[in-house]
C-alpha positions as CSV (number, residue, x, y, z in Angstrom):
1,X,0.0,0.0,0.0
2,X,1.2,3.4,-0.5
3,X,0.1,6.9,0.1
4,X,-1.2,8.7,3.4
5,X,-4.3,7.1,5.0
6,X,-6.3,8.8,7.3
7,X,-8.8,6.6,9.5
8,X,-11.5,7.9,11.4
9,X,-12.3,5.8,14.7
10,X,-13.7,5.0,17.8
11,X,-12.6,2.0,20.1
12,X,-12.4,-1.5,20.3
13,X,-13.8,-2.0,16.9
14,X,-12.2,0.5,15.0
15,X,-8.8,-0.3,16.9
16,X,-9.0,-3.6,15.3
17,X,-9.2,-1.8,11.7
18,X,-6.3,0.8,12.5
19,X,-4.0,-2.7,14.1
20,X,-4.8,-4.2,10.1
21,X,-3.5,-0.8,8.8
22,X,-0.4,-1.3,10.8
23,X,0.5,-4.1,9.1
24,X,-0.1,-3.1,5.7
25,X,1.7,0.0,5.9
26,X,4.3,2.3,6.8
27,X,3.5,4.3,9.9
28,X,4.8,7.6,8.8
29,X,2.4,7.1,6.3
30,X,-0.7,6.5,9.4
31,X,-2.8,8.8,11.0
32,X,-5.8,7.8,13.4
33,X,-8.2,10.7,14.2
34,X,-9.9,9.3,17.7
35,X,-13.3,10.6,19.4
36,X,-12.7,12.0,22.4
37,X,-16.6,12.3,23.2
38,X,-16.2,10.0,25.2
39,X,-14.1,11.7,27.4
40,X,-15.1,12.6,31.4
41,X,-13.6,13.4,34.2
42,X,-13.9,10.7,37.1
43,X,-12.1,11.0,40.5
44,X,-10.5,14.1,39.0
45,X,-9.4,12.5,36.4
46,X,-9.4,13.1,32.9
47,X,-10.3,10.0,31.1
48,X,-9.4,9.3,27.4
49,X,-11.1,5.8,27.3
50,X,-11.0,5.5,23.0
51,X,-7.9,6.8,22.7
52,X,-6.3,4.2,25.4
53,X,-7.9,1.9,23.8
54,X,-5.9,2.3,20.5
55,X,-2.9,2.9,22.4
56,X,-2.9,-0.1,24.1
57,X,-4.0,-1.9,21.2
58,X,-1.5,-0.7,18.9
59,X,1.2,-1.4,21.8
60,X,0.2,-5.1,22.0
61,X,-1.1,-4.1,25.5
62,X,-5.1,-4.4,25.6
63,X,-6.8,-7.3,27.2
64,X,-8.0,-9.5,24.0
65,X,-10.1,-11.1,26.5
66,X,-12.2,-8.3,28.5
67,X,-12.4,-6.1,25.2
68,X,-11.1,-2.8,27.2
69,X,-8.2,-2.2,29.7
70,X,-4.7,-3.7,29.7
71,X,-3.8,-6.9,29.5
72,X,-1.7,-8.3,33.1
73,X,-4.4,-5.4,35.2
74,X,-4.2,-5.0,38.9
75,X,-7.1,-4.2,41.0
76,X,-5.4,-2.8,43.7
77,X,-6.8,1.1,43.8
78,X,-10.6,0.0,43.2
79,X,-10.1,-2.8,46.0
80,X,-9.0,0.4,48.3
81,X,-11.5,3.0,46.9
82,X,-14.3,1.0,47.3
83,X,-13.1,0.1,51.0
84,X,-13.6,4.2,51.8
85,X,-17.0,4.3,49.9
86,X,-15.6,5.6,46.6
87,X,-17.2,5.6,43.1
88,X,-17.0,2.3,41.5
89,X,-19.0,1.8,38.6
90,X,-16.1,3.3,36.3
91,X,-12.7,0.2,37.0
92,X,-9.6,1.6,36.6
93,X,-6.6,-0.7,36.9
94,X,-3.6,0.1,38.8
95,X,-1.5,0.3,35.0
96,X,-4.6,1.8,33.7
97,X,-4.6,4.5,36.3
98,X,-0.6,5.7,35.7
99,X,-2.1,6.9,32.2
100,X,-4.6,8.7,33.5
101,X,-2.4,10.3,36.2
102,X,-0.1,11.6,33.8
103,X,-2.4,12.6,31.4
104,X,-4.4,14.9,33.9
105,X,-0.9,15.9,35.6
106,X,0.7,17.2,32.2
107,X,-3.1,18.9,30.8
108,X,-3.1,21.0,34.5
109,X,0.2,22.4,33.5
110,X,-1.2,23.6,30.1
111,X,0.0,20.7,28.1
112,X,-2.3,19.7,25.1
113,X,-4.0,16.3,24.5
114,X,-2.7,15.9,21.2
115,X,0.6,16.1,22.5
116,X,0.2,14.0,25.1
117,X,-1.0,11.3,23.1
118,X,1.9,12.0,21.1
119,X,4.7,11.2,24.1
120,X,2.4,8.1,25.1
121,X,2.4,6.3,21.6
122,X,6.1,7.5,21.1
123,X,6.6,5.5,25.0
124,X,5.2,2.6,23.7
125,X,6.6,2.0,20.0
126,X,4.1,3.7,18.3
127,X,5.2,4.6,14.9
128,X,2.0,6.2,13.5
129,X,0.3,10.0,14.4
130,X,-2.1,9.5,16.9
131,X,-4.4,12.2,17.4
132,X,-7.7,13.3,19.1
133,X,-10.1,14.9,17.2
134,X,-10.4,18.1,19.4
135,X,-8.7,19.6,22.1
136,X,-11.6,21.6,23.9
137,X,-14.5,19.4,25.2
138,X,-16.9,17.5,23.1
139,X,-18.9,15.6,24.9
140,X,-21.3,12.6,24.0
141,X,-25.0,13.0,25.8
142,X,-27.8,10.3,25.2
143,X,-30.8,11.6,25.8
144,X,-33.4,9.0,26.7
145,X,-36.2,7.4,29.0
146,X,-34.4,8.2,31.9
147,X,-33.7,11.9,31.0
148,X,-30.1,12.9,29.9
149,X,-27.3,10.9,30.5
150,X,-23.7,11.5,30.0
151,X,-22.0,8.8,27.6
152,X,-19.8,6.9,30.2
153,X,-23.2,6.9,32.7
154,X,-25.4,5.6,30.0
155,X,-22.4,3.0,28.2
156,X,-20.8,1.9,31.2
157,X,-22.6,2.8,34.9
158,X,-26.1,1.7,32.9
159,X,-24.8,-0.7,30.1
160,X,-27.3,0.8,27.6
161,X,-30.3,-0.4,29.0
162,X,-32.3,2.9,28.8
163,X,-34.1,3.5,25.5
164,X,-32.5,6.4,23.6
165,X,-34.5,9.4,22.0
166,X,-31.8,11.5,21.0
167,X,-28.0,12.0,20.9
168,X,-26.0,15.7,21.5
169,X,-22.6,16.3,21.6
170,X,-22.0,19.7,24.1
171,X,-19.6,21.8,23.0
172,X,-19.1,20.4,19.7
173,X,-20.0,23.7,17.6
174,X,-17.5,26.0,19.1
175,X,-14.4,23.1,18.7
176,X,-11.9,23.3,16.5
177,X,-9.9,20.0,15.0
178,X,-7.2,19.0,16.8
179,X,-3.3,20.3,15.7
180,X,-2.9,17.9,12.7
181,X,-5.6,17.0,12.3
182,X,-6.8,19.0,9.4
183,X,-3.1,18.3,7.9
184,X,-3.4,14.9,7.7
185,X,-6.9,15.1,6.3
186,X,-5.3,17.7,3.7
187,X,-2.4,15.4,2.7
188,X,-4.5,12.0,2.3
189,X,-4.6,9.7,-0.3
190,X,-7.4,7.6,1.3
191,X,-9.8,8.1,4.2
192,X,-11.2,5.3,6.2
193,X,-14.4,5.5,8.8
194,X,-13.6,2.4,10.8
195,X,-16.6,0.1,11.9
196,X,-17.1,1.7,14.9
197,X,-20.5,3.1,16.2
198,X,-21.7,5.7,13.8
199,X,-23.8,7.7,16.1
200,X,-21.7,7.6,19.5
201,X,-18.0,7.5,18.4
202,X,-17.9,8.6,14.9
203,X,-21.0,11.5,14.7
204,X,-18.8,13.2,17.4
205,X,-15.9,13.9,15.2
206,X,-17.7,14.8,12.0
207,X,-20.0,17.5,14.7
208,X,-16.6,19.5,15.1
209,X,-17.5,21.5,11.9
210,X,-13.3,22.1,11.2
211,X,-13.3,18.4,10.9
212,X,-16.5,17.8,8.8
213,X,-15.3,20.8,6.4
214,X,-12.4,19.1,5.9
215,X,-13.5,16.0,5.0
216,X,-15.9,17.9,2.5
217,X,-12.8,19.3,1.0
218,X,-10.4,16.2,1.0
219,X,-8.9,15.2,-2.6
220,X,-9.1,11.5,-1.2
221,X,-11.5,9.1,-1.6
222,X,-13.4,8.6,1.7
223,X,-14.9,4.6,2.7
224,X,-16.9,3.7,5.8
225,X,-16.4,0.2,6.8
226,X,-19.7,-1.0,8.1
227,X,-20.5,-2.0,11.8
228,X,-23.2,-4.8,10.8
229,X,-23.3,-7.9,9.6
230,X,-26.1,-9.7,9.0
231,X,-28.5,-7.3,10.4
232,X,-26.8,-7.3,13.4
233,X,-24.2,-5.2,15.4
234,X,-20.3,-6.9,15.6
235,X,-19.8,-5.0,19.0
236,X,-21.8,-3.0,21.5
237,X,-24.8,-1.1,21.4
238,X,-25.4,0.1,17.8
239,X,-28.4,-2.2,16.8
240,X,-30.3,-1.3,19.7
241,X,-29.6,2.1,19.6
242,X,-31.0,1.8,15.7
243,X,-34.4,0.1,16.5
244,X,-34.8,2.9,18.9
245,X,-33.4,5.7,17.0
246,X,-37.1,4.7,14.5
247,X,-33.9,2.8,11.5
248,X,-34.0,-0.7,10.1
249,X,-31.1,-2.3,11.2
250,X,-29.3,-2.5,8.2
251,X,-26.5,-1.4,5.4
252,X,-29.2,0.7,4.1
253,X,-29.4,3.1,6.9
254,X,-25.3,3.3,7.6
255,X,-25.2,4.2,3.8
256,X,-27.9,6.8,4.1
257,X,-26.3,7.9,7.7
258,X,-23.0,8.7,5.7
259,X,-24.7,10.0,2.7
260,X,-23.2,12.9,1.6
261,X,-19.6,12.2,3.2
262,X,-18.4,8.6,1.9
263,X,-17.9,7.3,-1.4
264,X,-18.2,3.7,-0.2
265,X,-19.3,1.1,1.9
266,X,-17.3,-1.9,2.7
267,X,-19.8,-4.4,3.8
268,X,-19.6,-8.3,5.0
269,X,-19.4,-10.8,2.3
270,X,-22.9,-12.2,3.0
271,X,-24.6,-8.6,3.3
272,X,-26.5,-7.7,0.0
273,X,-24.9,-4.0,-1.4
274,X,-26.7,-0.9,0.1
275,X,-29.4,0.6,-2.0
276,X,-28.5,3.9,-4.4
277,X,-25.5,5.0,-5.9
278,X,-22.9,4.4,-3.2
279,X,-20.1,2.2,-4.0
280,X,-19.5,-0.8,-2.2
281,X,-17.4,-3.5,-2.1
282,X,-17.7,-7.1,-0.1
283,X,-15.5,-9.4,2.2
284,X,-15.7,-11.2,5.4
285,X,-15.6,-7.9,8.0
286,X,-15.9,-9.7,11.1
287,X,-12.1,-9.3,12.8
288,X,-10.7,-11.7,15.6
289,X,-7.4,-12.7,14.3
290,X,-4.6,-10.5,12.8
291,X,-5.0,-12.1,9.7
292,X,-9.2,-10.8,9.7
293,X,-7.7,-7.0,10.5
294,X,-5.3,-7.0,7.7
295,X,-7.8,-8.4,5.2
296,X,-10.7,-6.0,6.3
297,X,-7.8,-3.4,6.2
298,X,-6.5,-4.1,2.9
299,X,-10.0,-4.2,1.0
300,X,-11.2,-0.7,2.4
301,X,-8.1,0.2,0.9
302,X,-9.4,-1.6,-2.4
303,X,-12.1,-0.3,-2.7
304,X,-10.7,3.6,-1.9
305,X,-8.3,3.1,-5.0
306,X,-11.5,1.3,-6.9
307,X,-13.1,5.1,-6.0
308,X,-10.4,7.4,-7.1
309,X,-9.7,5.2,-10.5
310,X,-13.9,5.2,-11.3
């Protein structure tokens, strides 16, 4: 593979996506732009929880297992905070915790995120540019039965189990991308959506309207890898949140979601294409191995060149 590619992702799912790009190409020639809506502050802490998750996947450090956290975790500091009646619904292992210590230590001393992230990936190995999409705070509210609910409330505290109306993302119109950001969208040669949620962790970035103008503007073919498969959801919440969002859960809708913005739509192998004039392209999406992430990897890329050349 050659020339810059650009992926736009969330967490667990799309980190499986970005680990395929790793091994197809170059990492000078990488960028992952992460949400941070899903970023809070929790025992005065701030959390980056999709952005750790692609650090630690890309540093061969996430728990395969669990989906989230490192891999080797300690338990330690919840065993002792929930001894003194401390907040518990949000774990944070003893390794886990050194990140977010840092982090919080280096942003009180005027230090940006994207810089941060920066030091962290170059810590661990990290060859490609890691970057959040914003600096100033975007954050993810679900608004449903039980009134308004902050992402990591309604995701982790209640494990989506109230039925959501609406989604908002505070603060989103007056942020601006994150340094780089732009840039790397600028200098592409392919764009890639990975196959995480389209409403909670990729409708956050394209709300920050420096990031969505650029995108509107890129020279490079932009494809969305679909997050179903055979009418259902890979990972997490996004069926459920479709049903009640009034959408059939379906190609259909993620191509009509990202109408306007993508040129294609990678979908599973046994998915028939998405109605209209999108392009798509087919293969087996669902990712466990190393092997599955490369594949998936290498035929959004595929079908980015198919774009350009049409």
């Amino acid at each position: 593979m050659s020339g810059n590619v650009v992926v736009l992702t969330g967490g667990v799912g799309g980190a499986k996506l970005v680990l395929g790009l790793q091994e197809l190409a170059p990492p000078d020639r990488l960028t992952a732009i992460v949400n941070t809506g899903d970023d809070f502050r929790h025992l005065g802490l701030h959390i980056s929880p999709d952005i750790d998750t692609l650090l630690y996947t890309l540093a061969g450090k996430a728990n395969a297992e669990q989906g989230w956290g490192r891999a080797g975790e300690s338990w330690s500091f919840m065993a002792a905070l929930r001894e003194l009646g401390g907040e518990d619904w949000f774990a944070l292992g003893d390794h886990d915790l050194a990140l977010h210590v840092l982090r919080t230590m280096r942003m009180a001393r005027g230090d940006g995120l994207a810089q941060i992230t920066a030091d962290f990936a170059r810590s661990w190995g990290i060859g490609m540019a890691v970057l959040p999409m914003s600096e100033q705070v975007v954050a993810t509210h679900v608004l449903t039965d039980e009134g308004d609910l902050a992402f990591q409330r309604y995701f982790v505290e209640r494990r989506c189990q109230p039925v959501v109306r609406a989604i908002r993302f505070a603060g989103a119109d007056a942020a601006t991308p994150a340094p780089g950001v732009v840039e790397a969208i600028e200098a592409a040669d392919a764009i890639l959506i990975a196959p995480s949620n389209p409403f909670l962790s990729v409708d956050p970035m394209l709300a920050v309207p420096g990031i969505r103008a650029a995108l509107g503007r890129a020279r490079a073919p932009i494809v969305a890898v679909s997050p179903i498969i055979g009418g259902k959801a890979v990972k997490g919440p996004t069926a459920k949140l479709m049903a009640e969002m009034g959408l059939i859960v379906g190609n259909d809708a993620i191509a009509r979601h990202y109408a306007g913005l993508v040129d294609g739509l990678l979908i599973d192998q046994g998915d028939p294409p998405p109605a209209g004039a999108i392009a798509s392209a087919r293969t087996d999406t669902m990712m466990r191995t190393v092997e599955d992430k490369r594949r998936v990897a290498q035929a959004a890329i595929d079908l980015a060149r198919a774009v350009a050349s049409a």
